[in-house]
C-alpha positions as CSV (number, residue, x, y, z in Angstrom):
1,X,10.8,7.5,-31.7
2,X,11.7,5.6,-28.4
3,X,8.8,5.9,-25.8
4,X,8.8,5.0,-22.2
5,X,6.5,4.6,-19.6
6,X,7.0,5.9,-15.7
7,X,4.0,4.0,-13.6
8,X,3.9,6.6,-10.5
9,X,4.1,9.9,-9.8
10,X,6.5,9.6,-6.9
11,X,9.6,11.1,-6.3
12,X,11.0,7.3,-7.6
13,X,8.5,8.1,-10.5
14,X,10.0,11.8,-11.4
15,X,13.5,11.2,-11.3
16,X,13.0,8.2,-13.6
17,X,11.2,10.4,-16.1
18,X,14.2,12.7,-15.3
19,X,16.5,9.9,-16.0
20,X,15.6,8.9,-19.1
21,X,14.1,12.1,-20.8
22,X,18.0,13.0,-22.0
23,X,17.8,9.4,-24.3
24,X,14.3,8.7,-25.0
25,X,11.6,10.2,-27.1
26,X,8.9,10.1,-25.1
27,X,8.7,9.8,-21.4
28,X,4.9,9.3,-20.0
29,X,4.4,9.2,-16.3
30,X,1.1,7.5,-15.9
31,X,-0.7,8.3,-11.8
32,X,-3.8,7.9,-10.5
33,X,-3.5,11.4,-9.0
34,X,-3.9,14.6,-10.9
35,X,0.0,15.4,-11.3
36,X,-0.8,18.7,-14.1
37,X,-3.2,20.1,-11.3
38,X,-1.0,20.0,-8.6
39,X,2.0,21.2,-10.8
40,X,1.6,25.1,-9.6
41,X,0.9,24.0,-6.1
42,X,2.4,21.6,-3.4
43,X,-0.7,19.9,-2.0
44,X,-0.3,16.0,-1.2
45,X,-1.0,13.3,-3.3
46,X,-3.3,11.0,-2.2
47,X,-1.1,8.0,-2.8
48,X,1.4,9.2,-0.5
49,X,-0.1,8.6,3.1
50,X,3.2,9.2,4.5
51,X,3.3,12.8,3.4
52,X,3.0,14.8,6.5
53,X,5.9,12.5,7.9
54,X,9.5,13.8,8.7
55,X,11.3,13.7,5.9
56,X,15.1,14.4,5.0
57,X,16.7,14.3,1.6
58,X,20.5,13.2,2.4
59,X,23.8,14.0,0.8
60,X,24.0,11.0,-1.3
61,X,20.8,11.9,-2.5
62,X,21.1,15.8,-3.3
63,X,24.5,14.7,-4.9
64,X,22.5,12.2,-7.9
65,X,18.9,14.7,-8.3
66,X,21.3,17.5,-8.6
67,X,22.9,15.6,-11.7
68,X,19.8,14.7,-13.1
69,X,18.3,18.4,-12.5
70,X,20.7,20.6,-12.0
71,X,20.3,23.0,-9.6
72,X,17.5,21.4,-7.9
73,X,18.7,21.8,-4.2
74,X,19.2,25.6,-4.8
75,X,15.4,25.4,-5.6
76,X,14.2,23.2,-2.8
77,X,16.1,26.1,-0.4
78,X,14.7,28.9,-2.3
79,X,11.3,26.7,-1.5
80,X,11.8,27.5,2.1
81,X,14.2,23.9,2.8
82,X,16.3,23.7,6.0
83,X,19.8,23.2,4.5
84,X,21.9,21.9,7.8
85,X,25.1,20.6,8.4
86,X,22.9,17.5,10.2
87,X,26.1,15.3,12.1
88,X,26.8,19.2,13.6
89,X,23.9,20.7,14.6
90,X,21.5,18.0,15.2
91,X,22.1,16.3,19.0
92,X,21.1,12.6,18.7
93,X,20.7,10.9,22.1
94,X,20.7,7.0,21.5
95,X,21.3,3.7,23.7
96,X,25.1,4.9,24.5
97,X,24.3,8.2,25.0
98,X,25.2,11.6,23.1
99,X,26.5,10.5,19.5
100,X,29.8,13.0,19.1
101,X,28.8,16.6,17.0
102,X,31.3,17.7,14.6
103,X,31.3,19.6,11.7
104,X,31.3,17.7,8.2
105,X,29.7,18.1,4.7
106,X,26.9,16.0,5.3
107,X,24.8,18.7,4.8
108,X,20.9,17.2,4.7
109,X,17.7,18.8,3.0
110,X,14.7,19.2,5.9
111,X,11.3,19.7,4.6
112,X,7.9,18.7,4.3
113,X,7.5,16.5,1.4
114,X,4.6,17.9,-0.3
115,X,6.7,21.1,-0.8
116,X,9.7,19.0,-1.9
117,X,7.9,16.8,-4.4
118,X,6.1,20.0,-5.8
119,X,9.4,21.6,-6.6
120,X,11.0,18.3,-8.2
121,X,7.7,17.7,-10.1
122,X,7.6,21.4,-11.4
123,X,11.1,20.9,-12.7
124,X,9.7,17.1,-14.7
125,X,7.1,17.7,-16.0
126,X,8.6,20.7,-17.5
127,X,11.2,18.6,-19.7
128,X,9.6,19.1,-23.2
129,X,9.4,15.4,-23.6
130,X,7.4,14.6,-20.5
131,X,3.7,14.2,-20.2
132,X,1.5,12.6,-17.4
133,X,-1.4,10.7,-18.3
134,X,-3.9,10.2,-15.3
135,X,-4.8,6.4,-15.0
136,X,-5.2,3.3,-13.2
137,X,-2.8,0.5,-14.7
138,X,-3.9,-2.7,-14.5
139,X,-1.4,-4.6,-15.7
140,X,0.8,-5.0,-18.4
141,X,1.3,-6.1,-22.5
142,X,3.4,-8.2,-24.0
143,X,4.6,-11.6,-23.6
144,X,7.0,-13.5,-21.0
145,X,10.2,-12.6,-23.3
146,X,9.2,-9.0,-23.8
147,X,6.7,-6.1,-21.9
148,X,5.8,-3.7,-24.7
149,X,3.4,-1.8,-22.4
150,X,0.5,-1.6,-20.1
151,X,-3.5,-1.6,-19.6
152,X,-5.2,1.2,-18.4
153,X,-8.8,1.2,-16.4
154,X,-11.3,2.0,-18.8
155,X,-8.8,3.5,-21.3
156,X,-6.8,1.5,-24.3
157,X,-3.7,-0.2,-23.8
158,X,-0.5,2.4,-23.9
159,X,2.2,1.0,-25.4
160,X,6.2,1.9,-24.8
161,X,9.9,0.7,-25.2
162,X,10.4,0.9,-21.8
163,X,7.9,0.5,-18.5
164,X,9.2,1.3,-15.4
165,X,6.8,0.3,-12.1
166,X,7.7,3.3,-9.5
167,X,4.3,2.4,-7.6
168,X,6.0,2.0,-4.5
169,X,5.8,-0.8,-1.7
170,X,2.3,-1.9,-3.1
171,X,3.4,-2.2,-6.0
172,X,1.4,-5.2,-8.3
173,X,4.4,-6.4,-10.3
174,X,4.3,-9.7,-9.1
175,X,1.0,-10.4,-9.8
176,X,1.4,-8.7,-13.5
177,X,4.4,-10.8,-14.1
178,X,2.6,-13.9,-13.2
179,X,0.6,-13.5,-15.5
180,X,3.2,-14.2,-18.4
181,X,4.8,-17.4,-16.8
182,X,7.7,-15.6,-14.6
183,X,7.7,-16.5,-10.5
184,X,8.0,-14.1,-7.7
185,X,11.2,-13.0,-6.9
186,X,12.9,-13.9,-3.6
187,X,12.7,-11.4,-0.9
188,X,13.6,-10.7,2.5
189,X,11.3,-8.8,4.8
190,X,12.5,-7.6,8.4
191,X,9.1,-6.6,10.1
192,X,10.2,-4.3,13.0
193,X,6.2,-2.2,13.3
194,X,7.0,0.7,13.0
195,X,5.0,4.3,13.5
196,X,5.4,8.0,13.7
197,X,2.7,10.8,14.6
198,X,4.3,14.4,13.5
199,X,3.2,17.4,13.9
200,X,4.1,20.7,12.4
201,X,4.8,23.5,14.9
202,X,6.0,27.0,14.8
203,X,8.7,27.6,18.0
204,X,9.8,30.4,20.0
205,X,13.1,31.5,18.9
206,X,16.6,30.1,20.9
207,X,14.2,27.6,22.0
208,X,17.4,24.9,21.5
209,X,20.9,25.3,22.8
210,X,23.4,27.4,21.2
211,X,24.5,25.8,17.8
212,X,22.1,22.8,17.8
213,X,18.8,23.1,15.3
214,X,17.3,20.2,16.4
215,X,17.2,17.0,18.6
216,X,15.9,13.2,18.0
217,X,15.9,11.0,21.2
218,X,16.2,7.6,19.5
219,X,14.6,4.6,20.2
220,X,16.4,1.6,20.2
221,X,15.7,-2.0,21.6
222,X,16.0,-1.0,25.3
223,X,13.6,1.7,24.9
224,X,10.9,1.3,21.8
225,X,9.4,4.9,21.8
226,X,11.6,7.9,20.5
227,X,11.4,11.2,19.7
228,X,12.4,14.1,17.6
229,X,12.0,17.8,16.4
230,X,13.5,19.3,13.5
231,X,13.2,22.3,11.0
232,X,11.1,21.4,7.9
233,X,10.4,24.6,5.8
234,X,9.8,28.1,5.8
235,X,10.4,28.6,9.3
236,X,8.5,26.1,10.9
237,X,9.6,22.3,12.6
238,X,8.0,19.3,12.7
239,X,7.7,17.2,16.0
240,X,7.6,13.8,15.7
241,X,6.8,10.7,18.0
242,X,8.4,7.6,17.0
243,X,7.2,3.7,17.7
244,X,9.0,0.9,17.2
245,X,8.0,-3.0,17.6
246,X,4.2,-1.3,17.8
247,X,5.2,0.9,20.4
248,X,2.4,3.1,18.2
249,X,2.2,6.9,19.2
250,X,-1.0,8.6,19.1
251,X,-2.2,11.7,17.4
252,X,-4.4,12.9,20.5
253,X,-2.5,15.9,22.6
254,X,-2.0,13.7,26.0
255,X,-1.0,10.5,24.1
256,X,1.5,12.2,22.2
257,X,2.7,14.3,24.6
258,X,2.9,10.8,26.9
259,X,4.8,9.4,24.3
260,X,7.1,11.9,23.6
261,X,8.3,11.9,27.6
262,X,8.7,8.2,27.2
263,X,11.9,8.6,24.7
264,X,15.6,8.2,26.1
265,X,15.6,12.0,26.5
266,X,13.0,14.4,27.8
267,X,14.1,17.4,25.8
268,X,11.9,16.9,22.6
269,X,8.9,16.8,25.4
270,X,10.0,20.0,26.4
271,X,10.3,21.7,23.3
272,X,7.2,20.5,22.0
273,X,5.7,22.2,25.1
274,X,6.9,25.5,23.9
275,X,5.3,25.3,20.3
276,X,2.3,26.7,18.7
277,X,0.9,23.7,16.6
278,X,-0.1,24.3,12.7
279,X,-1.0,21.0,12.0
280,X,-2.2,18.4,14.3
281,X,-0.5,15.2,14.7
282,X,-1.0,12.6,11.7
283,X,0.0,8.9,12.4
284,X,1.9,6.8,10.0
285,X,2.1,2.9,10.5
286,X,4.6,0.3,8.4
287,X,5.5,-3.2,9.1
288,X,9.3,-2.4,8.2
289,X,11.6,-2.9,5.6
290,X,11.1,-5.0,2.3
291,X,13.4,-6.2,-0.1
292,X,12.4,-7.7,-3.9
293,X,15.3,-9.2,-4.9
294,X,13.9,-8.9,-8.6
295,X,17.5,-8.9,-10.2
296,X,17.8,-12.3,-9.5
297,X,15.4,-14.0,-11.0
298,X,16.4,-16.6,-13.6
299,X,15.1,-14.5,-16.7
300,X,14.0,-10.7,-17.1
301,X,11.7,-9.8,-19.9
302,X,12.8,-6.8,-21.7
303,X,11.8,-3.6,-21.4
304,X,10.5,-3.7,-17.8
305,X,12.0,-2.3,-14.6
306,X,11.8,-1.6,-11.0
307,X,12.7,1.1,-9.0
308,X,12.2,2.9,-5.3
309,X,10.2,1.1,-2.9
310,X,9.3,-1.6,-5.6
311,X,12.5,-2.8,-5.3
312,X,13.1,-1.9,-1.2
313,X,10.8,-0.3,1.3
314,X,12.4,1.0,4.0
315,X,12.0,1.7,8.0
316,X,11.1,5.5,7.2
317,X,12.5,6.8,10.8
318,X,16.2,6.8,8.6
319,X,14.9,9.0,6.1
320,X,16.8,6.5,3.2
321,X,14.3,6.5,0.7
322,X,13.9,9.3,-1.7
323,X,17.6,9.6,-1.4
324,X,18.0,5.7,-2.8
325,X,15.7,6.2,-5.3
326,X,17.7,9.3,-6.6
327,X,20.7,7.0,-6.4
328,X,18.9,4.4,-8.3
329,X,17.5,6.9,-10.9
330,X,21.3,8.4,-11.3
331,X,22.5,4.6,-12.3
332,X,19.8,4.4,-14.9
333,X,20.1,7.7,-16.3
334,X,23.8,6.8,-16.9
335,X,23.3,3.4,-18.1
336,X,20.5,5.0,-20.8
337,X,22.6,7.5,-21.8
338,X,25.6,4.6,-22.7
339,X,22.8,2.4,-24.7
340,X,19.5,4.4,-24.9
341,X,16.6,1.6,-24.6
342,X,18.4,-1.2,-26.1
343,X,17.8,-4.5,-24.9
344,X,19.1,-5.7,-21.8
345,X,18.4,-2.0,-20.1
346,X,16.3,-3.0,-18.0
347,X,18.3,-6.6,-16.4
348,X,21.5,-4.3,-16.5
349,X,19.7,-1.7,-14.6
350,X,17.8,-3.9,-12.0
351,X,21.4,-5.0,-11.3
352,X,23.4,-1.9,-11.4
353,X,20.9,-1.0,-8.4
354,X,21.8,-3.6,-5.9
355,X,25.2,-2.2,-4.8
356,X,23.4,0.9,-2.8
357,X,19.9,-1.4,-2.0
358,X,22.3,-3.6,-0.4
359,X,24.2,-1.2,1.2
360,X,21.6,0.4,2.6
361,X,19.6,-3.0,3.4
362,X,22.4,-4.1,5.9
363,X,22.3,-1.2,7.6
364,X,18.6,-1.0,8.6
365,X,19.5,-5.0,9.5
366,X,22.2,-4.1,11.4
367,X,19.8,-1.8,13.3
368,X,16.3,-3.2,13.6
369,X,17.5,-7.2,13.9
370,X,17.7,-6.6,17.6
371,X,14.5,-5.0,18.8
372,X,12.7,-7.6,20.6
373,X,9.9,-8.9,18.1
374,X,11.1,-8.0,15.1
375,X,10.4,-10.7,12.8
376,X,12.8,-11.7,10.2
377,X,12.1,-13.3,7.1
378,X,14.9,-14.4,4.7
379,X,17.1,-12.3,6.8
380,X,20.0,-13.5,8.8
381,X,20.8,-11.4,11.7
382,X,23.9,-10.1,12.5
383,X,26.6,-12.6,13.9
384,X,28.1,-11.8,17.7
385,X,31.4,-10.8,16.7
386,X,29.7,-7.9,14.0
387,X,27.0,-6.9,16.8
388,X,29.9,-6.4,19.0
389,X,31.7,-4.2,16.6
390,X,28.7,-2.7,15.9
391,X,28.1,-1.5,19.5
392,X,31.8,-0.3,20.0
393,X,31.2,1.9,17.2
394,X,28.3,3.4,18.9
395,X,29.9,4.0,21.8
396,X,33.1,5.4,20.2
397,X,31.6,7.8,18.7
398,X,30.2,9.5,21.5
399,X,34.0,10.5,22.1
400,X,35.7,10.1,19.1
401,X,34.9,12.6,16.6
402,X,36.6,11.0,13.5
403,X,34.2,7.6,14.8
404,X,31.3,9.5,14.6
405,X,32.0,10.9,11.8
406,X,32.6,7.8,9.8
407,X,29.1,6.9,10.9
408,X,27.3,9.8,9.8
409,X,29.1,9.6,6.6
410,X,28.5,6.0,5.8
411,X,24.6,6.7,6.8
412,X,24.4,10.1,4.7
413,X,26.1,8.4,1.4
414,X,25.9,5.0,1.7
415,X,29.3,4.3,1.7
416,X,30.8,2.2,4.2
417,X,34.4,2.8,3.3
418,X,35.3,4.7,6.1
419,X,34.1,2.0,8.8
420,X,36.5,-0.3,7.2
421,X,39.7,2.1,7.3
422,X,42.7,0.5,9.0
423,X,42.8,3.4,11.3
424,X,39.5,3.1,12.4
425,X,39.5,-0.7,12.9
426,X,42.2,-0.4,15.3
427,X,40.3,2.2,17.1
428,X,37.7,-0.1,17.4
429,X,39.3,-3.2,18.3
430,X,41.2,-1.2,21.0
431,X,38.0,-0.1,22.9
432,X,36.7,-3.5,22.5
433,X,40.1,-5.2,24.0
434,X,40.1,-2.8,26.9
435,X,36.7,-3.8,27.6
436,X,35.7,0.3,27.7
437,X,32.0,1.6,27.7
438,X,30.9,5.2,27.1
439,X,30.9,7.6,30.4
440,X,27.6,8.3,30.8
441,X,26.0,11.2,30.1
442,X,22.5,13.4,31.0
443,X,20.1,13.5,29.1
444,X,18.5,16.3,29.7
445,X,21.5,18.5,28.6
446,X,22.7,18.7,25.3
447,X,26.9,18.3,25.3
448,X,28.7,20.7,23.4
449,X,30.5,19.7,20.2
450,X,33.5,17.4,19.8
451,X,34.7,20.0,17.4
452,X,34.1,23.3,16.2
């Protein structure tokens, strides 16, 4: 019987076990927490410091966990999630101004993700082929063609077909693989410092303006603190400060309060104001973004893979990574299912993932390259002509509804197609020939849609 081996309990680590549970025997999901006692409840692992963050589970992601549990966003709603039509009814103020409200289908998840990971983990770990063990790994068996399994803090080796290292940003891979002859892989690191401090808060009702659930004052590089309040679950929101280029927010009242006036808009301020606070403010530091390029390494021993922020950490304020990682685990689920664990898995899988890493990589570059300080390492920065597009886009799409649009889209599924249409381009290259900018706008009031 084909066994596997899941190192994490993350939501990486569950929707691998989810992945391959269809084509394997045995699926083991080995974590240093107590996954079986916090199956009935949704308290937060203590390997994920980030938990009390924002976080948004976005279309691209809902689409690939609902194929590998079906029905799962029905369950995380039923959980109390805020299921929201995000490009419609949450108002974004960035450096251009008001980005253009419409409505679309890029509906997003909004919860806290303790509640989220309970209801994903209740629905693993009851596949009938999916145990946890609770353990430290320490590194892993085998040889430098072939990784037949791992060893376990004062425990035996456990040995599988298949190890997959969901252990996150931290993950110890390259010091495991060392050990067996194979270099480091190449990566590129963008370091742009960033921070939150949320806190949970229950608000007066019609608190925001008609049609609008929520409102993030962004930062960007003319203005390094930001803001934002949106629903999480059952009923309550989650108020957030946001630093970039260690612009760090505090968790003390006046400190937070300080910071959130500082954003491009005032209104998060004033809505914070208004709220009764559940839970204080938490703070949440991360140098930035992190990309292993591990599928391109000269040789891959069989039977070993990486996945979620093992492969790429990401700048949490874009709310990118659990919806990656269900990306990722939907690739592997399909390539298992086409081969089961026969060799080469693992290589074709660690490749298979690099179309949406990538994606989503030039994205945050596109983004965080031009904060002042950011540091970039292995990462070349956009070139004038593509910051210049980049900008006209922005600014578009405070009028142009089908312009905004395209860029929620392409942010919400990772799929840039839309950017490139020959309609759009000609938009684009229009605005830039005219030499138009954006009329400016208040910030203190919240424009009515661009449609609907």
């Amino acid at each position: 019987m084909s066994s596997a081996l899941v190192l994490g309990g993350s939501v990486a680590g569950l929707l691998a076990a989810a992945a391959l549970s269809p084509s394997v025997g045995a699926v083991t999901i080995i974590e240093r927490d107590d996954l079986a006692a916090l199956v009935n409840g949704s308290g937060q692992r203590r390997g994920v410091p980030q938990g009390s963050q924002v976080h948004a589970l976005l279309g691209a992601g809902q689409e690939a966990m609902a194929g590998l549990l079906p029905g799962i966003v029905d369950e995380l709603i039923a959980a109390g999630g805020t299921l929201l039509d995000s490009p419609h009814r949450i108002a974004i103020f960035g450096a251009h101004g008001w980005a253009g409200r419409a409505p679309s289908r890029a509906r997003v998840v909004f919860m806290r993700r303790p509640v989220l990971e309970a209801v994903v983990r209740r629905r693993v770990l009851a596949l009938p082929n999916v145990t946890t063990v609770r353990a430290v790994v320490t590194g892993l068996v085998g040889t430098s063609e072939r990784i037949t399994g791992v060893r376990l803090q004062d425990a035996q080796p456990c040995g599988a077909d298949l190890v997959v290292d969901a252990t996150g940003r931290n993950s110890h891979a390259v010091d495991w693989l060392a050990e067996f002859g194979h270099p480091a892989p190449q990566s590129k690191q963008l370091r742009s410092y960033v921070s939150y401090a949320t806190a949970t808060v229950r608000l007066p009702e019609d608190v925001f303006p008609p049609g609008v659930a929520g409102i993030l004052s962004h930062p960007h590089p003319g203005a390094l603190r930001g803001a934002a309040v949106v629903p999480c679950d059952n009923g309550l929101h989650q108020v957030a400060a946001l630093g970039m280029v260690r612009a760090d927010p505090t968790r003390d009242h006046e400190g937070f309060f300080a910071h959130l006036d500082a954003s491009p808009s005032p209104l998060v301020g004033e809505v914070a104001r208004k709220a009764e606070f559940v839970e204080e403010p938490t703070v949440y530091k991360v140098r930035g973004s992190l990309r292993r390029l591990w599928e391109d390494r000269p040789r891959h021993p069989e039977g070993f893979l990486l996945i979620g922020d093992s492969v790429m950490s990401f700048n949490p304020l874009y709310g990118q990574g659990m919806s990656v990682a269900a990306c990722e685990a939907a690739t592997l689920r399909r390539l298992a299912g086409e081969s089961g664990l026969a060799d080469g898995l693992a290589a074709r899988a660690q490749a298979a993932f690099t179309d949406v890493v990538d994606t989503v990589f030039n994205m945050v570059v596109s983004l965080d390259a031009h904060y002042p300080g950011a540091e970039l390492d292995g990462v070349q920065p956009p070139g004038a002509e593509a910051v210049a597009y980049g900008r006209a886009l922005s600014q578009l799409a405070t009028e142009d509804p089908e312009v905004s649009l395209a860029l929620k889209y392409a942010g919400h599924y990772f799929d840039t197609t839309a950017l490139r249409s020959p309609q759009l381009t000609r938009r684009v290259a229009d605005w830039i020939a005219a030499g138009r900018t954006p009329a400016a706008q208040d910030p203190t009031v919240v424009p009515p849609p661009l449609i609907g």
